[in-house]
Kinemage of the C-alpha trace (Angstrom):
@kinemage 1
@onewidth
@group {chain A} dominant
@subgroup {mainchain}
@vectorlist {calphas} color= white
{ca unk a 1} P -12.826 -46.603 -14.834
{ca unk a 2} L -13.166 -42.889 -15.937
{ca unk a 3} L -9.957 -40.695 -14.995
{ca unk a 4} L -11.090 -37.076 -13.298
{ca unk a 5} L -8.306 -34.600 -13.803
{ca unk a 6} L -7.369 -31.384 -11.804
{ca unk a 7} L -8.918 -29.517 -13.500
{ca unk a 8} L -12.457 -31.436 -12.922
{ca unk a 9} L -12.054 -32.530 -9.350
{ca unk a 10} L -11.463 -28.825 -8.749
{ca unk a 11} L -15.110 -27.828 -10.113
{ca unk a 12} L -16.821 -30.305 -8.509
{ca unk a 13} L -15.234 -28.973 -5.218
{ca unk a 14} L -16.507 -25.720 -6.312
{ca unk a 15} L -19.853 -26.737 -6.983
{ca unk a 16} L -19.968 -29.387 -3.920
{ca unk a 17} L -18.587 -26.518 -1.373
{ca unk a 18} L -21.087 -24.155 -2.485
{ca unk a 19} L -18.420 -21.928 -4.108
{ca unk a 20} L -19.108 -21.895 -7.669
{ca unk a 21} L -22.115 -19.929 -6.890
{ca unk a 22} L -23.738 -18.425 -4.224
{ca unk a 23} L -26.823 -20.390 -2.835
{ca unk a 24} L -29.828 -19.111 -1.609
{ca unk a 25} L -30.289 -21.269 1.514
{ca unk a 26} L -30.052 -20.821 5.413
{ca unk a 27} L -27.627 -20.899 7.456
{ca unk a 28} L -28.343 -24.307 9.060
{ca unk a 29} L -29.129 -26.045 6.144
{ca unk a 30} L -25.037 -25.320 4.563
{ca unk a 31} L -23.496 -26.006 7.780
{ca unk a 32} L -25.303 -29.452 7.656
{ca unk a 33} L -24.800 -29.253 3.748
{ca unk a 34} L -20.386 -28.629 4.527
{ca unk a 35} L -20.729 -30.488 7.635
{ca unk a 36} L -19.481 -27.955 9.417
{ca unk a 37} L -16.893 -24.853 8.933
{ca unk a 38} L -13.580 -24.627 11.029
{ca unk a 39} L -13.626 -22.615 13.912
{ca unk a 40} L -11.054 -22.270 16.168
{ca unk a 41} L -10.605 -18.892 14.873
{ca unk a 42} L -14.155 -17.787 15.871
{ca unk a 43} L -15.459 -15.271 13.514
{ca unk a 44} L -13.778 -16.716 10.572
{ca unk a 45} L -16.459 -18.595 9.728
{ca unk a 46} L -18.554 -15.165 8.930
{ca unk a 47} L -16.509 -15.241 5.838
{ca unk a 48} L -16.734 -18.480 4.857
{ca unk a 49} L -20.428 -18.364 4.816
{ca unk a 50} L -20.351 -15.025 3.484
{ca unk a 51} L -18.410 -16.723 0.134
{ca unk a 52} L -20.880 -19.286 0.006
{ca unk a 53} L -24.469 -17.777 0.562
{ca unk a 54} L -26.684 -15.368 -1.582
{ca unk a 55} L -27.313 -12.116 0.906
{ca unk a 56} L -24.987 -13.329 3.896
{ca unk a 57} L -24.715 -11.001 6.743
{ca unk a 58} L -23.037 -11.651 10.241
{ca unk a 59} L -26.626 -11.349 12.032
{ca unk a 60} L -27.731 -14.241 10.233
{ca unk a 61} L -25.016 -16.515 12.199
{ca unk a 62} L -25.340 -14.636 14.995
{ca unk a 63} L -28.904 -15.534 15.845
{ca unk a 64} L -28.009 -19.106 15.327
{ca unk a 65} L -25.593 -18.918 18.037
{ca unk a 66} L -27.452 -17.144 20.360
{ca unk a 67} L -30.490 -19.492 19.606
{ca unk a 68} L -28.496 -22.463 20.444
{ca unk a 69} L -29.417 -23.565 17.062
{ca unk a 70} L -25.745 -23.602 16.140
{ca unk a 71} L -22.565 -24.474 18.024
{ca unk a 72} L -18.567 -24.851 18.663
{ca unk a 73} L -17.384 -28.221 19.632
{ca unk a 74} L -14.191 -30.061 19.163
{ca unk a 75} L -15.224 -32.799 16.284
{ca unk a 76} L -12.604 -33.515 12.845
{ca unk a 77} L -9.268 -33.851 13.547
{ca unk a 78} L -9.228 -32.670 17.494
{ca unk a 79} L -10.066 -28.717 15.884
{ca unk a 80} L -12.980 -26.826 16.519
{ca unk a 81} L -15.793 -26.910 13.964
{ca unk a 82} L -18.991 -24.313 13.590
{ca unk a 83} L -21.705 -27.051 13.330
{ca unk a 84} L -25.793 -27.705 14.415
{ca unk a 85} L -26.897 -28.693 17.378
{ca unk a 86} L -27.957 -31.764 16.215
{ca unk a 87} L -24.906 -32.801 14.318
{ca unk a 88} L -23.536 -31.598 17.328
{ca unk a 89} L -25.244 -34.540 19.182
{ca unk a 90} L -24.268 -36.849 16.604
{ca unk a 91} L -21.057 -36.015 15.568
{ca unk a 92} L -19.512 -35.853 18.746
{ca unk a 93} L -20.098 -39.203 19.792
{ca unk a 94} L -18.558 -40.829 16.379
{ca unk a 95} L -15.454 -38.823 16.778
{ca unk a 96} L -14.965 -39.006 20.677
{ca unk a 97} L -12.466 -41.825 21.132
{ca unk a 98} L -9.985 -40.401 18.261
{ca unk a 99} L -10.124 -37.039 20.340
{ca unk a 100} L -8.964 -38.449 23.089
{ca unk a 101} L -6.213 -40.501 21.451
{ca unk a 102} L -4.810 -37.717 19.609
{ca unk a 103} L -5.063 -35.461 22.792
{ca unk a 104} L -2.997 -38.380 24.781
{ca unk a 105} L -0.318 -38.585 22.115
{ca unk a 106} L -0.184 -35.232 22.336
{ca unk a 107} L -0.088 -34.268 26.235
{ca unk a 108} L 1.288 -37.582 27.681
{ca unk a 109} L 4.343 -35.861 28.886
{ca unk a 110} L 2.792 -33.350 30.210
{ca unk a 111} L 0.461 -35.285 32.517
{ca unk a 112} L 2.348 -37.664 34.703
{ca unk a 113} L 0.182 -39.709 36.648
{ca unk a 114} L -2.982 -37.954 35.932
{ca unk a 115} L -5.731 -40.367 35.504
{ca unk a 116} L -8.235 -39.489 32.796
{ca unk a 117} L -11.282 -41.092 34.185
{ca unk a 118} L -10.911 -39.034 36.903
{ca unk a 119} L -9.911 -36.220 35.891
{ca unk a 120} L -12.972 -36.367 33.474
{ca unk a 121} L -15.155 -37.617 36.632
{ca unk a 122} L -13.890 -33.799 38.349
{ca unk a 123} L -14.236 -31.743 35.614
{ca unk a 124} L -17.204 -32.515 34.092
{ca unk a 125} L -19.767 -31.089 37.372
{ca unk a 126} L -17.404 -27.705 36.917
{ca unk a 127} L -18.426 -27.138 33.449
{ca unk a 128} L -22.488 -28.137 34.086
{ca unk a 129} L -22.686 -25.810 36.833
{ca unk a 130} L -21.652 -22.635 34.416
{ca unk a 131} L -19.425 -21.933 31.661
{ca unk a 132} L -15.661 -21.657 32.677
{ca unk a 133} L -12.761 -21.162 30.695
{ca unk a 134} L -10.757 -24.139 30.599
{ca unk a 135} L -7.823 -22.980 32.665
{ca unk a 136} L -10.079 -21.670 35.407
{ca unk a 137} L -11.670 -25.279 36.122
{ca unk a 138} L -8.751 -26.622 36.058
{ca unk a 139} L -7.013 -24.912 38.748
{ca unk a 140} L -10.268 -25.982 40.875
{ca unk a 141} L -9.126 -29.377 40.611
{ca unk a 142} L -4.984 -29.455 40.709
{ca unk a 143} L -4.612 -29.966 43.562
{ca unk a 144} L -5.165 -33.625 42.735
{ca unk a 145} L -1.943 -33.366 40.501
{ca unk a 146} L 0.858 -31.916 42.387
{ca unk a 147} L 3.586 -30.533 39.745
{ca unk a 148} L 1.163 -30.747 36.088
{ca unk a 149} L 0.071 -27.598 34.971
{ca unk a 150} L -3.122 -26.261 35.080
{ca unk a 151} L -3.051 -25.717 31.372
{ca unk a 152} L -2.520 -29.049 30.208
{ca unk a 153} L -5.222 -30.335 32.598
{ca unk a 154} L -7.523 -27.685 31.045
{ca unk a 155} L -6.514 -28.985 27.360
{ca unk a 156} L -7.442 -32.218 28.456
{ca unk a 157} L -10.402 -31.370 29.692
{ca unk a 158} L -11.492 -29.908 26.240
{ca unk a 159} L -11.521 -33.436 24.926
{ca unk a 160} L -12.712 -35.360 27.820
{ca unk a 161} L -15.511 -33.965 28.658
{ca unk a 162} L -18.103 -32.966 25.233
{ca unk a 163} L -18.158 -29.343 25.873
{ca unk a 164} L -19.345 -26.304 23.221
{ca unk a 165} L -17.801 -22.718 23.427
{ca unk a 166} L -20.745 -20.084 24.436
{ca unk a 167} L -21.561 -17.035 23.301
{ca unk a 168} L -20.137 -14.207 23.347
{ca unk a 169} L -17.376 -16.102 21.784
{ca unk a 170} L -18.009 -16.251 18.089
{ca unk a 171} L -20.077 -13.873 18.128
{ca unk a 172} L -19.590 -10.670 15.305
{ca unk a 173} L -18.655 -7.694 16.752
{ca unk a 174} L -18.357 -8.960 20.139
{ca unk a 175} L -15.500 -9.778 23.000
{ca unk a 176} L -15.759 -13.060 24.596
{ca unk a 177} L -13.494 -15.349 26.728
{ca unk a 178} L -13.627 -18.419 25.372
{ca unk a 179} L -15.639 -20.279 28.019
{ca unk a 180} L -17.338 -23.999 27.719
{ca unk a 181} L -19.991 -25.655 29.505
{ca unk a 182} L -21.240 -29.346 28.389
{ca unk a 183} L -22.981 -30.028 25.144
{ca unk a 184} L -25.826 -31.701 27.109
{ca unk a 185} L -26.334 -28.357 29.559
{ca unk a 186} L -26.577 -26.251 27.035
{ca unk a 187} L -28.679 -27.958 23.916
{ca unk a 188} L -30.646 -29.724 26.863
{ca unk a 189} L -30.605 -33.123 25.329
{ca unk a 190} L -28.267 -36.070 25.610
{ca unk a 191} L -25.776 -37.258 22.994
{ca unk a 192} L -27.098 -39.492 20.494
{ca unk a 193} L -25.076 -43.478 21.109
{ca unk a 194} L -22.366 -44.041 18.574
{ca unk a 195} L -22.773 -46.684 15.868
{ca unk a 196} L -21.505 -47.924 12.442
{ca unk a 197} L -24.319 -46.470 10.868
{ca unk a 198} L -23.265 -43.070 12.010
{ca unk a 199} L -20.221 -43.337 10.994
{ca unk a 200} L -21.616 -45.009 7.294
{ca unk a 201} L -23.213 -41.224 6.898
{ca unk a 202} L -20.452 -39.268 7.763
{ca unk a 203} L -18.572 -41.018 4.837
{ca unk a 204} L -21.188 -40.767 2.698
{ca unk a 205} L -21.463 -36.498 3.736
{ca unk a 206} L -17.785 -36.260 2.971
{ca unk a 207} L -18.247 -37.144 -0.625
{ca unk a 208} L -21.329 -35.205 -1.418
{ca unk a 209} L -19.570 -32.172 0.101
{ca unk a 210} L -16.123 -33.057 -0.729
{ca unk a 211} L -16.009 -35.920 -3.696
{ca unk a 212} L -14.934 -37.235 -5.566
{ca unk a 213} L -12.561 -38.863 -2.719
{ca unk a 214} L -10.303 -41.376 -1.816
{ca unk a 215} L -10.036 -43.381 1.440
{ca unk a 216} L -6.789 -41.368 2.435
{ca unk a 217} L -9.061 -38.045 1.866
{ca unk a 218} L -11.712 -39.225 4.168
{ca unk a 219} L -9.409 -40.131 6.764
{ca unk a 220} L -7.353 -36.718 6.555
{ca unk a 221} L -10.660 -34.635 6.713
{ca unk a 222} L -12.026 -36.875 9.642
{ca unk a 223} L -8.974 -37.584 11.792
{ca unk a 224} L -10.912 -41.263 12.334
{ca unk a 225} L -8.966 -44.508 11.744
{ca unk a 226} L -10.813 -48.045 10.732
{ca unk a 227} L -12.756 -46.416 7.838
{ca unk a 228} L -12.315 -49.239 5.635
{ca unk a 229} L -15.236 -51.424 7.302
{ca unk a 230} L -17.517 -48.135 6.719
{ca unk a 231} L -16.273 -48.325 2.636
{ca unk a 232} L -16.252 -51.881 2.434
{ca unk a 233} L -20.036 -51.693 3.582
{ca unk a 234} L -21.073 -48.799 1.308
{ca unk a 235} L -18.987 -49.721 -1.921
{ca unk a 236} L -21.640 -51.056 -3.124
{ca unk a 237} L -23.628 -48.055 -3.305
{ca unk a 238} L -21.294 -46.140 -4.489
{ca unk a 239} L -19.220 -44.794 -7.856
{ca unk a 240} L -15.496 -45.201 -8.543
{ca unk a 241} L -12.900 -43.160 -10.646
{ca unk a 242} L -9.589 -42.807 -10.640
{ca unk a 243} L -7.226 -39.807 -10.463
{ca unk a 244} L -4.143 -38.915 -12.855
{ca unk a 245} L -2.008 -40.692 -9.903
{ca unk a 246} L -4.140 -43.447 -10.475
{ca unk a 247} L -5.963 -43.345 -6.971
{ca unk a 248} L -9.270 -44.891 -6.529
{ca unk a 249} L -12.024 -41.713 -5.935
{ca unk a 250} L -14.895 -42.793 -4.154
{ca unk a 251} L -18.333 -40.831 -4.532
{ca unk a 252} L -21.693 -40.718 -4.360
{ca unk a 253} L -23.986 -41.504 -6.932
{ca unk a 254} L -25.934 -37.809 -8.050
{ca unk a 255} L -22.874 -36.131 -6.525
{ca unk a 256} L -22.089 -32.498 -9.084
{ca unk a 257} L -19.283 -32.979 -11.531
{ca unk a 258} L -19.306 -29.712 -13.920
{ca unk a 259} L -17.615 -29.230 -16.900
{ca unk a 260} L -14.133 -28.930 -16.157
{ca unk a 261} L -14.306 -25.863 -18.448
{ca unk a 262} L -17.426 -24.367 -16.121
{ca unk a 263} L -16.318 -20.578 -14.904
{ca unk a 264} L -15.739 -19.865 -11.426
{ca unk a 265} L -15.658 -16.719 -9.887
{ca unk a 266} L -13.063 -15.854 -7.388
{ca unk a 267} L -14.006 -16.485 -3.716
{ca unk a 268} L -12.467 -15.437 -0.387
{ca unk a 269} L -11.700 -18.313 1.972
{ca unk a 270} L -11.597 -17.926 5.654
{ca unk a 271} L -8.098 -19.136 7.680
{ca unk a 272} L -8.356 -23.370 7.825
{ca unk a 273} L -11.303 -23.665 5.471
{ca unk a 274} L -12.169 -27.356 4.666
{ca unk a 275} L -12.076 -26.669 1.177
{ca unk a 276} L -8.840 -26.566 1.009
{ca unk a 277} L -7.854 -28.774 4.391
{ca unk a 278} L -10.257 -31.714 3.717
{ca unk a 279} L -8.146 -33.760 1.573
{ca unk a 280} L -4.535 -35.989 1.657
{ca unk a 281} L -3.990 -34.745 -1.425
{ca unk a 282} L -4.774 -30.884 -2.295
{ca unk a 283} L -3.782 -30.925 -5.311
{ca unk a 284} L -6.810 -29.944 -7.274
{ca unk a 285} L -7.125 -26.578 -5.126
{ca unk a 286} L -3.932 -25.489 -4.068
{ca unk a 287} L -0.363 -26.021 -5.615
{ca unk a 288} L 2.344 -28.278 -3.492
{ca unk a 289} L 4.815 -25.500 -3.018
{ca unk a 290} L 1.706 -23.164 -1.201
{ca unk a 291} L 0.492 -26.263 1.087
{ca unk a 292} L 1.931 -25.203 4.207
{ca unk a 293} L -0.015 -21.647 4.043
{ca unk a 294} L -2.852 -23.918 5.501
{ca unk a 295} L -0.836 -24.481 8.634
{ca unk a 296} L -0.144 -21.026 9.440
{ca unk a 297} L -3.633 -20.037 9.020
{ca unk a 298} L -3.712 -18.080 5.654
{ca unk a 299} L -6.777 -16.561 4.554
{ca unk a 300} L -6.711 -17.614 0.965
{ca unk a 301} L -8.022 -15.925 -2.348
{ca unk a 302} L -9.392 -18.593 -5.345
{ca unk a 303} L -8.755 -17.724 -8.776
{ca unk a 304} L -10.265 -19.381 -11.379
{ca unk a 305} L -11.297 -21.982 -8.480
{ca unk a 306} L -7.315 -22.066 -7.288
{ca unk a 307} L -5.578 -20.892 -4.344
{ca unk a 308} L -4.055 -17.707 -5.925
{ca unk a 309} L -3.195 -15.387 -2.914
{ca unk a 310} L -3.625 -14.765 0.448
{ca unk a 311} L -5.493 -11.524 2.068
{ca unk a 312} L -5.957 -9.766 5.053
{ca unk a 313} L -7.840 -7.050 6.188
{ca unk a 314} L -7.798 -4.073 8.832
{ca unk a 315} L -10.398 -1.489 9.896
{ca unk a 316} L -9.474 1.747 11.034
{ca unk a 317} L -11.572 4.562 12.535
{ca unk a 318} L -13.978 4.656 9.704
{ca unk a 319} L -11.869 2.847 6.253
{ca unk a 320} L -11.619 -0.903 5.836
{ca unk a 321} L -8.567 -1.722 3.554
{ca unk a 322} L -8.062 -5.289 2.127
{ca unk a 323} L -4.693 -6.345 1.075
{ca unk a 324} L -4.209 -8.970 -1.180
{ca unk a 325} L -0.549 -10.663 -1.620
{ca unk a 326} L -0.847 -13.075 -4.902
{ca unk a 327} L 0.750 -15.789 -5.480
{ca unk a 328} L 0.705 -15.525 -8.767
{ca unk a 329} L 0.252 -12.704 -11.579
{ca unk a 330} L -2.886 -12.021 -12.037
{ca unk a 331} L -4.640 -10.612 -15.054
{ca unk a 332} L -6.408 -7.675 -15.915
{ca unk a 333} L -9.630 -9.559 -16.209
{ca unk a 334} L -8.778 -11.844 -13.246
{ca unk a 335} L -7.588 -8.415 -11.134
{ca unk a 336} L -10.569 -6.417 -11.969
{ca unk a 337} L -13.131 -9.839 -10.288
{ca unk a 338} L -11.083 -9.975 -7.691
{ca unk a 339} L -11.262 -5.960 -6.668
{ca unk a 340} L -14.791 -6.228 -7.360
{ca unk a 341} L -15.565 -9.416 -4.750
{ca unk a 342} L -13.041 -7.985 -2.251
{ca unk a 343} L -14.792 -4.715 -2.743
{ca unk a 344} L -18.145 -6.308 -1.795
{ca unk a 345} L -16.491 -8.545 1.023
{ca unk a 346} L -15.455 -5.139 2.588
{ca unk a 347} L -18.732 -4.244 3.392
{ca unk a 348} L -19.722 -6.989 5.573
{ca unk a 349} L -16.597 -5.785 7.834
{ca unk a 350} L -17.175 -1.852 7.652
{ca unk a 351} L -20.729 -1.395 5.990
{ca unk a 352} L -20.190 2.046 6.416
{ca unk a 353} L -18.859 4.159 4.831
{ca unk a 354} L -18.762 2.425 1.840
{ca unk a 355} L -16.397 4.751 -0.685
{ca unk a 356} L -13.734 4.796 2.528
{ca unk a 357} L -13.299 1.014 1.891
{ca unk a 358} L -10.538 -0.093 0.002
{ca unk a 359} L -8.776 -2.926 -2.118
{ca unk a 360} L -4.894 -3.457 -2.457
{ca unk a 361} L -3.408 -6.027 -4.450
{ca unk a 362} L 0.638 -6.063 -3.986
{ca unk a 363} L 2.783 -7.326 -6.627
{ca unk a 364} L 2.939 -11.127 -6.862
């Protein structure tokens, strides 16, 4: 069985996440492509398609939203993902019942004697008669649980009842409470039924987005449990290496793997991108010692397809600065890409004017 290295599970990440290159493609068809973007931070995921697509600008996503073509919804892991409606309608079905367990591990405690059939039973008419914020419809409704918060009914809520965020929320340059009415109410059609088969192509999505894989990785993306039936069925099908831990990688047959040697350009990476949270072990993107940048919600810089800094940036009157902090040294070569990509980047948060702009790399 061959043995894939860092070095070339990292490029075919690169080339499977759309980040070795920019792709000429719309907007729908990468979100379908990545399986989604992260979003409970709702206009990071401007940037991540930004990184990823030849020509991106904010009105492209924007339409999408408004359109109903694209949506928020709780799906991998109990966070919020940018998806389409119709993996929207798919999706949410196959990861329903781990949303609810990890939201009652979670909020147990906090919701003595509150039973979730009913409280899903009440909540669900408040969110199909208009958006609400999640608070608001569940102070309609406490009265039904003396002494638990209406907070922690709300965040319940989120999970028991399929709901999307609306717009304005997400949307670029605009304000918006973060309000949810019911997936069905708003993409007016009903949530496909679950079955192994749908959960057979999620696996099978993971690797061509994210493989080479192993189980562990699949589970860690996904957040689901009792993924070994879905392997067990597909093995067949499907290609094995091995890591330099000695792992088992799982992947689909066609699925890139570049020249370990292949260039790649440096990219910036919106807070919780999958790229670097879709896997047990991170290894081939990010060093150990950097791993819990994810958790705060770093926006990371790739260098030489590695997590080599973290940036942020702030507009003011007319200037947008971005300020790098690297983790590393960088060189000339590797500083002077970098300026030049963060350069670009700047425009798509102050298009004008564009000499006011600028890039600041602090000492590593």
């Amino acid at each position: 069985m061959s043995v894939l290295d860092h070095r070339a599970l990292n490029r075919a990440l690169l080339a499977r996440q759309l980040l070795s290159r920019r792709h000429d493609m719309p907007v729908t068809e990468a979100l379908e492509h990545l399986v989604g973007l992260q979003a409970q931070e709702p206009l990071e995921p401007y940037v991540g398609l930004w990184s990823r697509l030849v020509g991106f600008q904010p009105p492209a996503l924007v339409e999408q939203l408004l359109s109903r073509r694209a949506v928020r919804t709780l799906l991998m892991r109990r966070t919020l993902h940018l998806v389409t409606a119709g993996d929207c309608l798919a999706l949410r079905p196959v990861h329903q019942t781990m949303l609810v367990k990890r939201m009652w591990s979670t909020l147990r405690r906090v919701l003595p004697g509150v039973d979730l059939d009913e409280l899903a039973r009440l909540g669900r008419p408040l969110f199909e008669d208009r958006p609400r914020m999640l608070t608001e419809a569940a102070r309609l409704i406490a009265d039904h649980w003396p002494g638990v918060e209406p907070r922690w009914l709300g965040d319940a809520l989120s999970t028991l009842v399929p709901l999307v965020q609306v717009p304005p929320r997400g949307v670029w340059g605009e304000r918006g409470a973060a309000s949810n009415t019911t997936i069905e109410a708003w993409l007016g059609r009903p949530l496909e039924p679950e079955s192994p088969d749908a959960v057979d192509a999620l696996v099978l999505r993971y690797l061509a987005a994210y493989g080479p894989a192993a189980s562990a990785d699949i589970r860690a993306w996904s957040g689901l449990s009792g993924l070994r039936e879905s392997v067990h069925r597909l093995r067949p099908s499907l290609r094995t290496f091995r890591d330099e831990r000695g792992r088992e990688l799982l992947d689909v047959p066609g699925g890139a793997l570049p020249d370990p040697e292949t260039p790649a350009p440096p990219r910036f990476l919106p807070a919780f991108d999958n790229a670097v949270l879709c896997y047990d072990d991170r290894s081939r993107v990010i060093d150990a010692e950097h791993r819990g940048l994810s958790v705060s919600g770093a926006r990371f810089l790739l260098v030489d397809g590695r997590v080599a800094g973290t940036w942020a940036v702030t507009v003011v009157d007319a200037a947008a600065t971005l300020r790098i902090t690297p983790l590393r040294a960088l060189r000339t070569g590797e500083r002077d890409a970098v300026v030049a990509e963060g350069e670009s980047l700047l425009t798509m948060f102050q298009p004008e004017p564009q000499r006011a702009n600028h890039v600041s790399i602090l000492d590593a």
